[in-house]
DSSP file (Angstrom, degrees, kcal/mol; ACC not computed):
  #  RESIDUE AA STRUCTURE BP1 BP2  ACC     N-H-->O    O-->H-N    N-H-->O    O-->H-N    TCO  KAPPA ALPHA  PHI   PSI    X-CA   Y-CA   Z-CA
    1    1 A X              0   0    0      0, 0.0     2,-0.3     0, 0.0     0, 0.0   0.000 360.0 360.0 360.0 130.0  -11.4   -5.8  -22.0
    2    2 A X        -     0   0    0      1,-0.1     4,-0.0     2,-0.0     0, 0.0  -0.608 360.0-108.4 -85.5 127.1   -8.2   -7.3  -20.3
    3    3 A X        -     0   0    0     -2,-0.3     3,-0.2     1,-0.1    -1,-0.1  -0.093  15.7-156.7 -54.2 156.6   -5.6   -5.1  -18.1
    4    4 A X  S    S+     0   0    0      1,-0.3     2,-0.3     0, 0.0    -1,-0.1   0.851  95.5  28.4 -71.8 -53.8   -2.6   -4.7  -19.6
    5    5 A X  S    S-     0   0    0      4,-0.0    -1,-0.3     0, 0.0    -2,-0.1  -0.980  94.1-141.0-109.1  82.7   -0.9   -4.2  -16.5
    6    6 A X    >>  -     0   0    0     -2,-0.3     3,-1.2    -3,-0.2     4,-1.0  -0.245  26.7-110.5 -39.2 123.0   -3.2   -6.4  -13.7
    7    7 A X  H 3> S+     0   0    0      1,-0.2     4,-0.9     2,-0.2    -1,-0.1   0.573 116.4  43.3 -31.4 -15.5   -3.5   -4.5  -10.2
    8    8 A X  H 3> S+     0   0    0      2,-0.1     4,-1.8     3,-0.1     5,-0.3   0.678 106.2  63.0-103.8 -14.8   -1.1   -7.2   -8.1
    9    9 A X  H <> S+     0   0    0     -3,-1.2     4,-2.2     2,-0.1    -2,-0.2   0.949 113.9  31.3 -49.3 -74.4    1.2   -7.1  -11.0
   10   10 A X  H >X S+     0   0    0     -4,-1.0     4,-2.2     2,-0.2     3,-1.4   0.818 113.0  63.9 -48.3 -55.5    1.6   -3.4  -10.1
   11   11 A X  H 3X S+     0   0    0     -4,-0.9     4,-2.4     1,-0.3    -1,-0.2   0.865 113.3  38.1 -32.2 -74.8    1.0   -4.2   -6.1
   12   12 A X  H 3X S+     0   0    0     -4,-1.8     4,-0.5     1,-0.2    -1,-0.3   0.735 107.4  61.0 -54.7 -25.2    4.4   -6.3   -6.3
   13   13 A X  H XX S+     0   0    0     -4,-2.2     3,-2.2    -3,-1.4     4,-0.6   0.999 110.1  43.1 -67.0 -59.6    6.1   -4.0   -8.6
   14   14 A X  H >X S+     0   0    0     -4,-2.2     4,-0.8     1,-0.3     3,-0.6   0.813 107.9  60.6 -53.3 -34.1    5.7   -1.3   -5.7
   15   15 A X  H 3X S+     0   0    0     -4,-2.4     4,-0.5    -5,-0.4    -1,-0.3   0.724 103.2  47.6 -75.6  -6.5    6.7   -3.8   -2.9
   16   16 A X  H << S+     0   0    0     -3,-2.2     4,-0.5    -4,-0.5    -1,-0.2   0.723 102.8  59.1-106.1  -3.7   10.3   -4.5   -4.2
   17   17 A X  H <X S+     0   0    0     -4,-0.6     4,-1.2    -3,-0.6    -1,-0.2   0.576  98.8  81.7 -95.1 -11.8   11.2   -0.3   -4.8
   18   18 A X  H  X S+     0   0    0     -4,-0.8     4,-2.0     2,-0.2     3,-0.3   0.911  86.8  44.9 -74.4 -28.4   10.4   -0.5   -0.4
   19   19 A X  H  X S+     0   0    0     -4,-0.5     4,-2.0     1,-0.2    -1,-0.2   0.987 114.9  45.5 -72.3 -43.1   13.5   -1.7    0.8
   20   20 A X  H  > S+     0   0    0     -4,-0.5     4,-1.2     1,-0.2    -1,-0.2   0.623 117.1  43.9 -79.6   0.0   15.4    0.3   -1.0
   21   21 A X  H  X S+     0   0    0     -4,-1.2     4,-3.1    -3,-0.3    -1,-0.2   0.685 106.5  55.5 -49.5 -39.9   13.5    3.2   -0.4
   22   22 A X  H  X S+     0   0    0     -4,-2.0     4,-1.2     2,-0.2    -2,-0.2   0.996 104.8  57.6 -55.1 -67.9   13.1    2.5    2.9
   23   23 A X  H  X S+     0   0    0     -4,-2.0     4,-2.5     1,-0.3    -2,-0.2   0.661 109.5  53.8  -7.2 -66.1   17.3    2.4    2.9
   24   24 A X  H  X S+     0   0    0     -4,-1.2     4,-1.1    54,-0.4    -1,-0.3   0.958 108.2  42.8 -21.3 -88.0   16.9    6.0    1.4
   25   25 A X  H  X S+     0   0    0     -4,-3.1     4,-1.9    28,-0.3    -1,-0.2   0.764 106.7  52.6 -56.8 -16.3   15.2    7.3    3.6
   26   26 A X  H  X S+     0   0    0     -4,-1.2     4,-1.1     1,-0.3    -2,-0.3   0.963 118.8  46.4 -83.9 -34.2   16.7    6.1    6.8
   27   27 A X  H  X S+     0   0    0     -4,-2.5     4,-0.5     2,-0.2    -1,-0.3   0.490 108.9  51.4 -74.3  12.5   20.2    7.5    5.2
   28   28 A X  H  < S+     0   0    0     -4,-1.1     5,-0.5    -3,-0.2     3,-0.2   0.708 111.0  50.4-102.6 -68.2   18.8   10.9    4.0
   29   29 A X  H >< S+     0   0    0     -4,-1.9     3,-0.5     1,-0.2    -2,-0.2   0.783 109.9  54.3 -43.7 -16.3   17.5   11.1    7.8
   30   30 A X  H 3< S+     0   0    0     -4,-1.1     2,-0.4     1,-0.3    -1,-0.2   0.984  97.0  59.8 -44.1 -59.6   21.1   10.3    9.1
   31   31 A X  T 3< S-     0   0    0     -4,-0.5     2,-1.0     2,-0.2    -1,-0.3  -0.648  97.5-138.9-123.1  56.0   22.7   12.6    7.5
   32   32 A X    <   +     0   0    0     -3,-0.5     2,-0.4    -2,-0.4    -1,-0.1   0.006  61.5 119.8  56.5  11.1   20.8   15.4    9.1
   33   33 A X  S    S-     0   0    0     -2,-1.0    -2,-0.2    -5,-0.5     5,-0.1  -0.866  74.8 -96.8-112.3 139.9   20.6   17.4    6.1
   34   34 A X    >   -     0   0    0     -2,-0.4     3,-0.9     1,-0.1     4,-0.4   0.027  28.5-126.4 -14.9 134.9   17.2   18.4    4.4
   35   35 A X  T 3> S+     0   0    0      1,-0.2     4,-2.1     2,-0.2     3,-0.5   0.777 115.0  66.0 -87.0 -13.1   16.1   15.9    1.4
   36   36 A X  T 34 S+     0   0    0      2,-0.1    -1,-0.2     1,-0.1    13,-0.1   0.946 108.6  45.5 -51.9 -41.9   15.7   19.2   -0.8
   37   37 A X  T <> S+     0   0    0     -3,-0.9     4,-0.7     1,-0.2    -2,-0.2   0.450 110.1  48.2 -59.4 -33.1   20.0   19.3   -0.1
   38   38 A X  H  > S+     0   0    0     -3,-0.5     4,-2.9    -4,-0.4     6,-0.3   0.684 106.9  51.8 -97.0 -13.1   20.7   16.2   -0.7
   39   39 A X  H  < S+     0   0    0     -4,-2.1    -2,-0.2     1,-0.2    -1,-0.2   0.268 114.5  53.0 -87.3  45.9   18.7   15.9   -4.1
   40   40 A X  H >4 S+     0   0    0      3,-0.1     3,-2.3    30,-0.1    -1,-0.2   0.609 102.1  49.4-120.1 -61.7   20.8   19.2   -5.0
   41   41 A X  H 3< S+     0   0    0     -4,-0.7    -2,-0.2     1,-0.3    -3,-0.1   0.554 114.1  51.7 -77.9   1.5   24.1   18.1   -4.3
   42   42 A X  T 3< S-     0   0    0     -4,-2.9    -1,-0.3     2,-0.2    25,-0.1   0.031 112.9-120.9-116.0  35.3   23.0   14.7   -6.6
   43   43 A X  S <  S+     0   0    0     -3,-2.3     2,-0.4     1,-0.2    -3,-0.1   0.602  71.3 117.9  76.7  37.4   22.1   16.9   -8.9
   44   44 A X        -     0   0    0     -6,-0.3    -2,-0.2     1,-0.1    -1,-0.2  -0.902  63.8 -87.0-128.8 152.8   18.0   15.8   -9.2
   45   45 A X     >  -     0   0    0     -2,-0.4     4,-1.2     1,-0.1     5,-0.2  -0.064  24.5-121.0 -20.6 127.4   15.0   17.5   -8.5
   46   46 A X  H  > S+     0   0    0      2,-0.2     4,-2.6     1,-0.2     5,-0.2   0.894 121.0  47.7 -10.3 -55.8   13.2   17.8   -5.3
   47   47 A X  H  > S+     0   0    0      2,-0.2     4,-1.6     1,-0.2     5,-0.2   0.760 110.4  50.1 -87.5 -29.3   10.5   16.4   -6.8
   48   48 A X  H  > S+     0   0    0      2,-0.2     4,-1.9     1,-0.2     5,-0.2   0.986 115.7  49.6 -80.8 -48.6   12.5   13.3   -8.6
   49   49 A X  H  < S+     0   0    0     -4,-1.2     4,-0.5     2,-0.2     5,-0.2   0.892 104.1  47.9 -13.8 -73.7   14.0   12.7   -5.3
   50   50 A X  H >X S+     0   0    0     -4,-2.6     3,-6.7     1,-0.2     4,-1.9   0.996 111.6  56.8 -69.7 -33.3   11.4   12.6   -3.2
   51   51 A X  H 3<>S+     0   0    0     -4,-1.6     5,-3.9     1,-0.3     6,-0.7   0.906 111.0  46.1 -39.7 -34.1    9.6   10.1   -6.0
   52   52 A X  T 3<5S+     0   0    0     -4,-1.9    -1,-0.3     3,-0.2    -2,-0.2   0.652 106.0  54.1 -90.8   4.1   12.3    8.1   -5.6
   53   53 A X  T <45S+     0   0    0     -3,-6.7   -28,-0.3    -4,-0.5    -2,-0.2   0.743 112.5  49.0 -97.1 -19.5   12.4    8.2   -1.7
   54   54 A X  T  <5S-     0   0    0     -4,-1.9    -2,-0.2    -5,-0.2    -1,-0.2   0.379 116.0-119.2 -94.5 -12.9    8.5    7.0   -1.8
   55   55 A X  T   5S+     0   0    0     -4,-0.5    -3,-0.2    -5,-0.3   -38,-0.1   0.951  81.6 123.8  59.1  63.3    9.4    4.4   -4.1
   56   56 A X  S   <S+     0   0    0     -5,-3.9     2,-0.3     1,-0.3    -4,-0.2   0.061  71.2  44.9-129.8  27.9    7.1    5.7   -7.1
   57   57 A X  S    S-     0   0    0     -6,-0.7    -1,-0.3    -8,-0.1    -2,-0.2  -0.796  78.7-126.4-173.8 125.8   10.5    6.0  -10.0
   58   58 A X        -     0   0    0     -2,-0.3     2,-0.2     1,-0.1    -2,-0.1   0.012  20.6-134.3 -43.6 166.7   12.7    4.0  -10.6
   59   59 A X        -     0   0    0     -7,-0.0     2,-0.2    -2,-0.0    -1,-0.1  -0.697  13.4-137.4-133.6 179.6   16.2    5.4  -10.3
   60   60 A X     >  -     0   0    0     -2,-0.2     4,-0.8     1,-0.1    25,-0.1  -0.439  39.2 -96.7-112.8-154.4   19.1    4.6  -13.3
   61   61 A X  H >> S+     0   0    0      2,-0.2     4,-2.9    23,-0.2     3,-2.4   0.941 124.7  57.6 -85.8 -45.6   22.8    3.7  -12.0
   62   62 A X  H 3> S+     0   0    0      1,-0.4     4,-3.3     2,-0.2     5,-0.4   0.967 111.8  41.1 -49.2 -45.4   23.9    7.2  -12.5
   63   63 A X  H 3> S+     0   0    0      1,-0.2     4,-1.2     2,-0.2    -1,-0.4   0.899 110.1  51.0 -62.5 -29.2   21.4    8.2  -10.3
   64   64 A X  H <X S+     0   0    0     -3,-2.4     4,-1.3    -4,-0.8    -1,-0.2   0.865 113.0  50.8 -81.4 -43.0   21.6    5.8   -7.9
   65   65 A X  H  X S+     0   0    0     -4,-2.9     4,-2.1     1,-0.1     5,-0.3   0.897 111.5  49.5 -56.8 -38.3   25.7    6.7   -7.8
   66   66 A X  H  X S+     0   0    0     -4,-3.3     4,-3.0    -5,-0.5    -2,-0.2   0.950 112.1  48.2 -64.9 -43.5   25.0   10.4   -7.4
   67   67 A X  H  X S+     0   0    0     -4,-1.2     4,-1.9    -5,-0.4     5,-0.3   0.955 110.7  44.9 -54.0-103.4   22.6    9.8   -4.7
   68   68 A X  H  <>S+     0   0    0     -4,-1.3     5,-2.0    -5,-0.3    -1,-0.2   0.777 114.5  54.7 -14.1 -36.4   24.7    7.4   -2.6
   69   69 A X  H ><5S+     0   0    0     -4,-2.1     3,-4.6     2,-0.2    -2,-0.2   0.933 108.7  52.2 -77.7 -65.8   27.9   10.2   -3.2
   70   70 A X  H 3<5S+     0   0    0     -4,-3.0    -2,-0.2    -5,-0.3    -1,-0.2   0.699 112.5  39.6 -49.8 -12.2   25.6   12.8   -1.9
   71   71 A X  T 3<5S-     0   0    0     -4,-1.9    -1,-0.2     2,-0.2    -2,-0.2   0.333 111.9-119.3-107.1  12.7   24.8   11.1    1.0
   72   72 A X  T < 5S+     0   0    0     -3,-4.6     2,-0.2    -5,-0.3    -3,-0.2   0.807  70.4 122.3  50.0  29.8   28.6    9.8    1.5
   73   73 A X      < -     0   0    0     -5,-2.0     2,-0.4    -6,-0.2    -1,-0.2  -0.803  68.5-103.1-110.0 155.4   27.6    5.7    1.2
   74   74 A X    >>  -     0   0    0     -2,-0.2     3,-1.4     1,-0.1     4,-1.1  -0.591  33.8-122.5 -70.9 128.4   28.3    3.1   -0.5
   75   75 A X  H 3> S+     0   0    0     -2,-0.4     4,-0.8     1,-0.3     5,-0.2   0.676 106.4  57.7 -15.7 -51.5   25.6    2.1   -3.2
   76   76 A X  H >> S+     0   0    0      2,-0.2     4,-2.4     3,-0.2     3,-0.7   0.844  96.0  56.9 -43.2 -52.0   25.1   -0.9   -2.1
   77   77 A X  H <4 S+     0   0    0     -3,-1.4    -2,-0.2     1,-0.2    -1,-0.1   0.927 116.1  46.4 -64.2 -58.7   24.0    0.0    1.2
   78   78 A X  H 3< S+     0   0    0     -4,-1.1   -54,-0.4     1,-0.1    -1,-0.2   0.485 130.8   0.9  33.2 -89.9   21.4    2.1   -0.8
   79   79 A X  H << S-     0   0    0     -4,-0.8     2,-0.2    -3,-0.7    -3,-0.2   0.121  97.7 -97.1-155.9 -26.9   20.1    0.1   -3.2
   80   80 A X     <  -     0   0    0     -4,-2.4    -1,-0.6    -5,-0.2     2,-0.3  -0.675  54.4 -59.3 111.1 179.1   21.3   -3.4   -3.4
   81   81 A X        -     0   0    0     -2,-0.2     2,-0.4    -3,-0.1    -5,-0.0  -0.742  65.5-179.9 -94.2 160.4   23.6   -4.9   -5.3
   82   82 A X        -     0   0    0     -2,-0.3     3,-0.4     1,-0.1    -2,-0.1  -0.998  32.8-142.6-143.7 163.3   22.6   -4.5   -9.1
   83   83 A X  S    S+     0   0    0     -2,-0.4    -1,-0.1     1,-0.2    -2,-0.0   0.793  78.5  82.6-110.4  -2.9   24.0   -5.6  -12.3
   84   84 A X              0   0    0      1,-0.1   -23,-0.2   -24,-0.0    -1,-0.2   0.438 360.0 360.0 -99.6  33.0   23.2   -2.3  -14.6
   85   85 A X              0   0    0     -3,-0.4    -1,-0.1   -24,-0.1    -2,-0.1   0.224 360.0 360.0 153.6 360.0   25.7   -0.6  -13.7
């Protein structure tokens, strides 16, 4: 029976959510505040947070703005540039 989803499809899907994760994390560690703190004041989980700091979730824009506001950066800097939204 044939994957649906091969094992380096998935390998490369995980390698392009590390730079912007990495990003994450080196601004969550900036800004000197717990990552519980910041994913309060952007109004996510702990637990969705750190998934997204680990690069295991995708994020939407809103999320990706709320995030960036709670850490007092631009999006871009983030995340990338992106085009949905």
């Amino acid at each position: 029976m044939a994957r649906v989803f091969p094992r380096a499809a998935r390998r490369n899907a995980a390698r392009r959510n590390v730079q912007p994760a990495l990003a994450l994390k080196i601004a969550i560690w900036r800004s000197g505040r717990p990552q519980y703190e910041i994913a309060l004041a952007a109004g996510l989980s702990a637990t969705t947070l750190s998934m997204i700091v680990v690069g295991r979730r995708q994020t939407s824009a809103s999320e990706r703005r709320r995030i960036a506001r709670a850490l007092g950066v631009a999006v871009g800097r983030l995340f990338g540039a992106r085009r949905d939204g």
